[in-house]
Short mmCIF file of the C-alpha atoms (twelve columns), coordinates in Angstrom:
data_MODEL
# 
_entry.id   MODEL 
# 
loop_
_atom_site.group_PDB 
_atom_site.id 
_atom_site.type_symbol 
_atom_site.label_atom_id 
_atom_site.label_alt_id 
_atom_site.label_comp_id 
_atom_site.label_asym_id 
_atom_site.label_seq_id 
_atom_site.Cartn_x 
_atom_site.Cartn_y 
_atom_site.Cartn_z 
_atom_site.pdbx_PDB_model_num 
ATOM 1   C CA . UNK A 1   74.617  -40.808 -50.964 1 
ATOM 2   C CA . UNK A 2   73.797  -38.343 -53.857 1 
ATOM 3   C CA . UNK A 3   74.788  -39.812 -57.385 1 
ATOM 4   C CA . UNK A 4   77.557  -37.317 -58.826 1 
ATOM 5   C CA . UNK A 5   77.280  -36.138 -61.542 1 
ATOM 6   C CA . UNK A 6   80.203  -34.702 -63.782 1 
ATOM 7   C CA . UNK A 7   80.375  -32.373 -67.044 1 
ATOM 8   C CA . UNK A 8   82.745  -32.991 -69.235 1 
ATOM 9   C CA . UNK A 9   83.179  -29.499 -71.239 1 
ATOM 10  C CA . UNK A 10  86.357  -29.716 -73.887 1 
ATOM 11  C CA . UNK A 11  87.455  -30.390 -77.314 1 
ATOM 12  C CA . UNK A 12  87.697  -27.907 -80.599 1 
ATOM 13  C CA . UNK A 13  85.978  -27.598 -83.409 1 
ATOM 14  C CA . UNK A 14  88.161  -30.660 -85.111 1 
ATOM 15  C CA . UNK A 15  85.806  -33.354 -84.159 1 
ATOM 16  C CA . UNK A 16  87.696  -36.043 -82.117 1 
ATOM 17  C CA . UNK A 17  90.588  -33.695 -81.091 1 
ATOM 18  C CA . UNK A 18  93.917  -34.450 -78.933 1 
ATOM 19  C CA . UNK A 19  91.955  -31.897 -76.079 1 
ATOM 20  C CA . UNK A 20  88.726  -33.772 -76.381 1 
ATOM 21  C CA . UNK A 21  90.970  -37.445 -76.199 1 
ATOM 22  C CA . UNK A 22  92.122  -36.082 -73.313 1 
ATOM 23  C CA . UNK A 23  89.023  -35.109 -72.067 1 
ATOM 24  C CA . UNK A 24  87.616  -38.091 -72.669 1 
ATOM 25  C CA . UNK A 25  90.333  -40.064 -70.901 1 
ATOM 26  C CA . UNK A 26  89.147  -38.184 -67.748 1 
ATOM 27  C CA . UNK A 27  85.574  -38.140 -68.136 1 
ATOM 28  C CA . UNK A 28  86.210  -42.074 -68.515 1 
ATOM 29  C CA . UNK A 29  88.060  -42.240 -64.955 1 
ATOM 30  C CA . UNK A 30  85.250  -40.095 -63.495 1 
ATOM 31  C CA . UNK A 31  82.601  -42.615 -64.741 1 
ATOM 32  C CA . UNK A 32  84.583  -45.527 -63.463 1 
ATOM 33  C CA . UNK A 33  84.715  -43.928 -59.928 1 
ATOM 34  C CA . UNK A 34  81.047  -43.719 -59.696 1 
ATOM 35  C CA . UNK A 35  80.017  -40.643 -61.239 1 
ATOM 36  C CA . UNK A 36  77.329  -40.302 -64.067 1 
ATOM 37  C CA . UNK A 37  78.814  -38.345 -66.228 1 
ATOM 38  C CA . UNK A 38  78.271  -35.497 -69.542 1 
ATOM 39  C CA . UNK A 39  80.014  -34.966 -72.185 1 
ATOM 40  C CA . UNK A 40  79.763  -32.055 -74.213 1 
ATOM 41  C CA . UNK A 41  82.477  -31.276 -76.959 1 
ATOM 42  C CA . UNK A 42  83.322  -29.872 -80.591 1 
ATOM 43  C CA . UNK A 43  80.171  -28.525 -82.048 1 
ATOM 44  C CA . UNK A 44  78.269  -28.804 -79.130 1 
ATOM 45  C CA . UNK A 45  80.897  -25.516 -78.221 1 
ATOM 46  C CA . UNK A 46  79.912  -23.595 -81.244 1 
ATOM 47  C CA . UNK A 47  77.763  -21.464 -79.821 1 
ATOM 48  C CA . UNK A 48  76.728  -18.065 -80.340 1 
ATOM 49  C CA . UNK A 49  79.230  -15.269 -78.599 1 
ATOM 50  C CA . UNK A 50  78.602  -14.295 -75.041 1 
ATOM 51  C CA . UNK A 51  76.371  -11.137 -74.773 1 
ATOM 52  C CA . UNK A 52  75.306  -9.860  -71.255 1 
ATOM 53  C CA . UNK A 53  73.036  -7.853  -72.854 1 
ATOM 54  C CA . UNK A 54  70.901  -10.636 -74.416 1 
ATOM 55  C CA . UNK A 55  68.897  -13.005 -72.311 1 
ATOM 56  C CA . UNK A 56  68.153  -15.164 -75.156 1 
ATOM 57  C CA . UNK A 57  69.479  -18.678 -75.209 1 
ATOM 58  C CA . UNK A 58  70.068  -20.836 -78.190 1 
ATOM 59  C CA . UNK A 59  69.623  -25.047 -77.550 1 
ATOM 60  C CA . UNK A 60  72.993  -25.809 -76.970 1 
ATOM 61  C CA . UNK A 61  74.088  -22.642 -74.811 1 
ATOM 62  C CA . UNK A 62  70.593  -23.771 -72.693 1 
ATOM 63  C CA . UNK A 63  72.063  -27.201 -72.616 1 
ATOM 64  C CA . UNK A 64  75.522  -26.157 -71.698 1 
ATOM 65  C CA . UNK A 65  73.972  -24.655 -68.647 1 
ATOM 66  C CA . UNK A 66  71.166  -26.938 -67.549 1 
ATOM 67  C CA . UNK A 67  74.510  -29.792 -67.761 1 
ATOM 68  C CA . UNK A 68  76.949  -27.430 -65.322 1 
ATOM 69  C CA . UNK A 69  73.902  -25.988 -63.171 1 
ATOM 70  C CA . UNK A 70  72.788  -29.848 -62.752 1 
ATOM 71  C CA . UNK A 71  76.987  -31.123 -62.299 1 
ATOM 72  C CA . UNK A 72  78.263  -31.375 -59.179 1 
ATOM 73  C CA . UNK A 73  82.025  -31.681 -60.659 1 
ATOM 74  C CA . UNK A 74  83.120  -30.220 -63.847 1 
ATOM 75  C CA . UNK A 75  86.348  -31.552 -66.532 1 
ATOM 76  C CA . UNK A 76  87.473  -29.001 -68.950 1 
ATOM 77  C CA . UNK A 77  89.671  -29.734 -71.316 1 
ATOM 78  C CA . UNK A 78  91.048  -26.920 -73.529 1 
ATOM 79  C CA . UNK A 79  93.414  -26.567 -76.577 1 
ATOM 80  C CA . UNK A 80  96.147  -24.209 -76.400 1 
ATOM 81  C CA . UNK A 81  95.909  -21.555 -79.063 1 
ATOM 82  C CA . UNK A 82  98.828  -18.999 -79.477 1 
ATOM 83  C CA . UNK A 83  99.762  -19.623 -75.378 1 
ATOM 84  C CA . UNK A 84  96.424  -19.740 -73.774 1 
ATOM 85  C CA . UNK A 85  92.784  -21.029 -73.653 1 
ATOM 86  C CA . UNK A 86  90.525  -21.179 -77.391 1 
ATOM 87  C CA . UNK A 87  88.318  -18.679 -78.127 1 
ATOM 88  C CA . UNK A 88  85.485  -21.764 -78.352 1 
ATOM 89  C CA . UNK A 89  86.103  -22.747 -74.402 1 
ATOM 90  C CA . UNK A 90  86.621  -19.517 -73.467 1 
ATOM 91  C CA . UNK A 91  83.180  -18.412 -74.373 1 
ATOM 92  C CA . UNK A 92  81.714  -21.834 -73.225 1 
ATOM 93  C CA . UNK A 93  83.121  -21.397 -69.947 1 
ATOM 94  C CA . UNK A 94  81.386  -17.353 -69.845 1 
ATOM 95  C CA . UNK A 95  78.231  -18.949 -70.130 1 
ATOM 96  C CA . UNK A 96  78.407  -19.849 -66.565 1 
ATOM 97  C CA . UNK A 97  78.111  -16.528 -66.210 1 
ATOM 98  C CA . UNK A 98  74.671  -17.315 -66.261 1 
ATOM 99  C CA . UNK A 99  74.514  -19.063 -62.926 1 
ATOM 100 C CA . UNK A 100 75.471  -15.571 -61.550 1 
ATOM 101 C CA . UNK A 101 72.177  -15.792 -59.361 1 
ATOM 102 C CA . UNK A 102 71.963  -19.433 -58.181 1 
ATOM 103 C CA . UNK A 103 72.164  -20.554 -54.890 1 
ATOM 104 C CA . UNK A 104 75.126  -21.121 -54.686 1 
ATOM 105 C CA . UNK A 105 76.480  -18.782 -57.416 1 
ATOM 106 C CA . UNK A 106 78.348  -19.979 -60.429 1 
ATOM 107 C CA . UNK A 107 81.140  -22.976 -59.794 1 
ATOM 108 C CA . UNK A 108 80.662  -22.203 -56.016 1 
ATOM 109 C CA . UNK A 109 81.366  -25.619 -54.078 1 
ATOM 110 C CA . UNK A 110 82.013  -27.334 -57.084 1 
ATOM 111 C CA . UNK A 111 85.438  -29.450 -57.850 1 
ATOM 112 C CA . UNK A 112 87.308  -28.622 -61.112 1 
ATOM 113 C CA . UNK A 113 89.691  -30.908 -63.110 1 
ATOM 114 C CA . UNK A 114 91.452  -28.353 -65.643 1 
ATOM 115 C CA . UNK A 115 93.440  -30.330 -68.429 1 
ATOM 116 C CA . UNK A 116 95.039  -28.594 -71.303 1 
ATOM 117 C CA . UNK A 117 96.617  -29.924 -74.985 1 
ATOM 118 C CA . UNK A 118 99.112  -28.225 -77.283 1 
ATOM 119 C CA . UNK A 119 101.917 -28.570 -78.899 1 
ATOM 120 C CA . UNK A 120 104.989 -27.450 -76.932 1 
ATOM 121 C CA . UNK A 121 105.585 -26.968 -73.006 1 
ATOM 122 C CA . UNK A 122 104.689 -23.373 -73.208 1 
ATOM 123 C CA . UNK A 123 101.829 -23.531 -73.894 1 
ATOM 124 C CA . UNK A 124 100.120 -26.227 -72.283 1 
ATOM 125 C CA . UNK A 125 101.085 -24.952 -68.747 1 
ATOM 126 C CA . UNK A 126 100.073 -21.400 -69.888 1 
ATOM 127 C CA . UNK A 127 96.593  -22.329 -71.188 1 
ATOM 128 C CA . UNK A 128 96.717  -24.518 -67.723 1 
ATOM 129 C CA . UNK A 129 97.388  -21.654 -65.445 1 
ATOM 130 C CA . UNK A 130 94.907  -19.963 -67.421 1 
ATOM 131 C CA . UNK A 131 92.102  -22.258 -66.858 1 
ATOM 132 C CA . UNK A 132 92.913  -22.752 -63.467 1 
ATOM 133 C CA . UNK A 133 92.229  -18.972 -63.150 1 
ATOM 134 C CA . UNK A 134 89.386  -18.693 -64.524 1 
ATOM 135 C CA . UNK A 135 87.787  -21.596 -62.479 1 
ATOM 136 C CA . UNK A 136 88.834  -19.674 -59.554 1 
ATOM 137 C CA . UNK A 137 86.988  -16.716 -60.519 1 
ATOM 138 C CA . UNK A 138 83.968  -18.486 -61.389 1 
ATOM 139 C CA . UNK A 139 84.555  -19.612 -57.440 1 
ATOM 140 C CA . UNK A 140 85.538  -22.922 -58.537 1 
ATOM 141 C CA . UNK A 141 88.066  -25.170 -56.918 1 
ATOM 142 C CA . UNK A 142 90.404  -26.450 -59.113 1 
ATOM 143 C CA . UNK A 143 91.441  -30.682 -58.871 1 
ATOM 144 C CA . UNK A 144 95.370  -29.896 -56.381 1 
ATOM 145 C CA . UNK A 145 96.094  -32.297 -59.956 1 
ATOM 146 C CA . UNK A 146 96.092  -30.485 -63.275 1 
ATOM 147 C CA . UNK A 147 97.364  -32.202 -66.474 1 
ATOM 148 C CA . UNK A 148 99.035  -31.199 -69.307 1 
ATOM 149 C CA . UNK A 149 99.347  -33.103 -72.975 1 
ATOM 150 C CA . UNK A 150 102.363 -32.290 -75.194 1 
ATOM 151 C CA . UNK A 151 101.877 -33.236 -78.598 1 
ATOM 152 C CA . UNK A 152 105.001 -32.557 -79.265 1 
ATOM 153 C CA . UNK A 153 106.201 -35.409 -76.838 1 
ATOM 154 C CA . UNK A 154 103.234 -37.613 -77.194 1 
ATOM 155 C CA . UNK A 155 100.495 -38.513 -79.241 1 
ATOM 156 C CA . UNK A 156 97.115  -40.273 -79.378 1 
ATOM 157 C CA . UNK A 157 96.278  -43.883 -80.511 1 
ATOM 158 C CA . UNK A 158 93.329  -44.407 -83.050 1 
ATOM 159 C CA . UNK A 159 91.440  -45.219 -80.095 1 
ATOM 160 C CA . UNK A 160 91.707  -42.538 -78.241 1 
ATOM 161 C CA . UNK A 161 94.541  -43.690 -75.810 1 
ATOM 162 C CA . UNK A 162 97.529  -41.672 -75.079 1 
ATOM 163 C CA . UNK A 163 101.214 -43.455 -75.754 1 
ATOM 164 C CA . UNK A 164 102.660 -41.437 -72.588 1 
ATOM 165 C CA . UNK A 165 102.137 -43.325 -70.122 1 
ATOM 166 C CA . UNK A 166 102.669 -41.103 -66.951 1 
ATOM 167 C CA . UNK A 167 100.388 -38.121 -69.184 1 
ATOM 168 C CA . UNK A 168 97.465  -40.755 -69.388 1 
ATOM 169 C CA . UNK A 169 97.377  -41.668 -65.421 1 
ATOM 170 C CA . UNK A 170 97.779  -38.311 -65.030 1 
ATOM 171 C CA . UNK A 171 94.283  -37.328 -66.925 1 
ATOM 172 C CA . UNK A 172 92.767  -40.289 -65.011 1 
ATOM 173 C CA . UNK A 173 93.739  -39.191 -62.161 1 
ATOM 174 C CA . UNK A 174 91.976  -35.505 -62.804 1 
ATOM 175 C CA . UNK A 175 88.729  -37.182 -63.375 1 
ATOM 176 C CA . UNK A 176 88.762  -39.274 -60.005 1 
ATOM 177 C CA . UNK A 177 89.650  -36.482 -58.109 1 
ATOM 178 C CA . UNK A 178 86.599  -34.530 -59.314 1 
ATOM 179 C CA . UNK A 179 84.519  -37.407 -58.191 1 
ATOM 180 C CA . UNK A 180 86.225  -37.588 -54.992 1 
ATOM 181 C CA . UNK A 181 85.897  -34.020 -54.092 1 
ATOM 182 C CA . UNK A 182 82.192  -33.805 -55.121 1 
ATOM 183 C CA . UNK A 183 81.681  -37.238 -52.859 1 
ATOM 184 C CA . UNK A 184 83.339  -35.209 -49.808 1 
ATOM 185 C CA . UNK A 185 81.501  -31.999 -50.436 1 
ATOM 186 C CA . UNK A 186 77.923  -33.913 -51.226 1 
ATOM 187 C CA . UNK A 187 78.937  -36.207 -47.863 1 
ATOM 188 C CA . UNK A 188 79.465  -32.174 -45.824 1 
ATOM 189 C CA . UNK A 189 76.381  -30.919 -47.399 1 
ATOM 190 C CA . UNK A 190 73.945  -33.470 -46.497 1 
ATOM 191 C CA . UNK A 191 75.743  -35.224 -43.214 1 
# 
């Protein structure tokens, strides 16, 4: 069988963030399943605004790329800003946009674990729903599991562990299913 391998795309520009803890929670259950797995966050995300117009790639957009043309399973893990998905992840994830051409195109085939951090209900299932939508229109298909952190109603240890202990099987449970769906689709590809 195919080794999987898994992106990890998520965080903010706060280094060691509640959305890349969560993130990292998942990416963690995707290793344990089997998966080799990426992990690109904070700064790594800075990168210049998406142009269509300009071919021109800076390191880490070229690296963002490479990762998700290379993944066969993607986490993303996005902060809710004013009820939906950040500006930084927003213009990470239209870098794919770059995969227009490949064979197959963008996310195409590709499992999707969407998790998304705020503070407040609102807007972590908003900025959920959102990223969910966007992985379907970069022809995605999102984990049937999506998971939601309320800072509000939970927080993070020092460690990185959540405190909630439903939320944290919950982000677990996105990063296996990534694995599992890339297993099943690398098992139809190749059997």
């Amino acid at each position: 069988m195919t080794e999987i391998h898994v992106v990890a795309i998520g965080g903010s520009t706060r280094p060691n963030s509640s959305s890349e803890k969560a993130l990292r929670i998942g990416a963690q259950a995707a290793q344990e399943a089997g998966a080799r797995v990426t992990v690109i966050t904070g700064r790594d995300l800075m990168l210049p605004m998406y142009d269509t117009e300009v071919t021109e790639r800076d390191e880490r957009s070229t690296a963002l790329i490479e990762a998700v043309r290379s993944a066969h399973g993607i986490i993303v893990s996005s902060p809710g800003y004013h009820g939906g998905i950040s500006g930084m992840m927003k213009n990470a994830l239209d870098y794919i946009e770059d995969l227009r051409d490949e064979k197959p195109p963008y996310l195409d085939g590709r499992a999707v674990g969407c998790i998304a951090v705020a503070y407040g209900w609102q807007a972590t299932v908003a900025t959920l729903h959102q990223l969910r939508q966007v992985t379907h229109a970069l022809r995605g298909w999102p984990t049937p599991l999506g998971s939601v952190v309320n800072t509000s109603a939970m927080s993070f240890t020092p460690e990185g562990a959540l405190n909630d202990a439903a939320t944290q099987d919950q982000l677990r449970t996105v990063g296996r299913q990534v694995v599992e769906f890339a297993q099943m689709r690398s098992h139809q590809v190749t059997g």
